[in-house]
N, C-alpha and C positions, 0 to 999 in steps of 0.2 A: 504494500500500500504506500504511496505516496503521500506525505506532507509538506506542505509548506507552510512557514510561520515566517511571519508578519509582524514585525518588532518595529512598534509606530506608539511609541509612548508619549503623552502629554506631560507626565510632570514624573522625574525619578526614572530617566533614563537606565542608573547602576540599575534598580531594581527587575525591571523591565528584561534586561539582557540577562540577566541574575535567571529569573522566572523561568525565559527562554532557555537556557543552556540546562536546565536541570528536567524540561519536557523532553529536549533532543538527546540527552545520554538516557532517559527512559526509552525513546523513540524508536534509536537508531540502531538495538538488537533487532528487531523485527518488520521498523519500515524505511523507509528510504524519503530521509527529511532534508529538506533546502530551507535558508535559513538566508532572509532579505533584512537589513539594519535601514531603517529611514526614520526619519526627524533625526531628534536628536540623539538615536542610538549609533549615529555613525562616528558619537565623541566616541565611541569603543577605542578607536587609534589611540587615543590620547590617555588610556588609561593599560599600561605593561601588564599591567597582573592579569587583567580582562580578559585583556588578549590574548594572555596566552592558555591560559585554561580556553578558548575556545580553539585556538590554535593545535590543540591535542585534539583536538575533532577536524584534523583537517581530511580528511577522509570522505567529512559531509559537504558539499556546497555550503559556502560561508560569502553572501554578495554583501556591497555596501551600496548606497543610491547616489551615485553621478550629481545628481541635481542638488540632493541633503550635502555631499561632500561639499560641493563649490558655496553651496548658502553656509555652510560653517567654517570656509577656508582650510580644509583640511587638505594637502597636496599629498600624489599619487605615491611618493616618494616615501612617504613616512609607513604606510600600508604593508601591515604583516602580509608573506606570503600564502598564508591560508583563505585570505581575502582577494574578492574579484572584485573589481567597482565595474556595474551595469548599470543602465538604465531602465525606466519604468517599462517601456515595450518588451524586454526582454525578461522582465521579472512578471509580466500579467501573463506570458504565450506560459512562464514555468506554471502560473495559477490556473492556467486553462488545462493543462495535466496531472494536476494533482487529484488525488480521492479526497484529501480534505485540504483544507485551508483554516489555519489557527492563528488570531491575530491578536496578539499582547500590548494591551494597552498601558 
């Protein structure tokens, strides 16, 4: 089964990405989860520890959103290797194959 989650937090982005990583090591024995950072979950660069407990998932699709990057100044350069930076068209064609869609607010 396919998941994708949807980490698009209003307020307590740590918490958020915190939530998210503890569905996807539940997840990721038995389905095949991708894992989109928009708003302000794309500070994850800017936080080492974060990042690299997600970075032991690198196994899973780990995207960051093009557009949140540029609205926070975050440059490509700085981007753990377990991260892809995509865009919205190519993260909706993942949500149009998924079996579910889980979105962490």
């Amino acid at each position: 089964m396919r998941f994708c989650f949807l980490i698009n937090p209003t307020d307590h982005w740590q918490q958020a990405v915190e939530h998210c990583l503890h569905l996807v090591q539940l997840a990721r024995s038995s389905h095949d989860p991708a894992v989109f950072f928009y708003g302000t979950a794309v500070n994850i660069i800017d936080d080492p520890k974060l990042c690299k407990r997600w970075h032991d998932l690198s196994n899973q699709p780990l995207y960051l959103c093009r557009t949140m990057m540029d609205a926070h100044n975050i440059e490509d350069k700085t981007i753990d290797p377990a991260f892809e930076v995509i865009g919205m068209a190519p993260w909706i064609k993942l949500m149009e194959q998924a079996d579910r869609i889980v979105e962490i607010c």
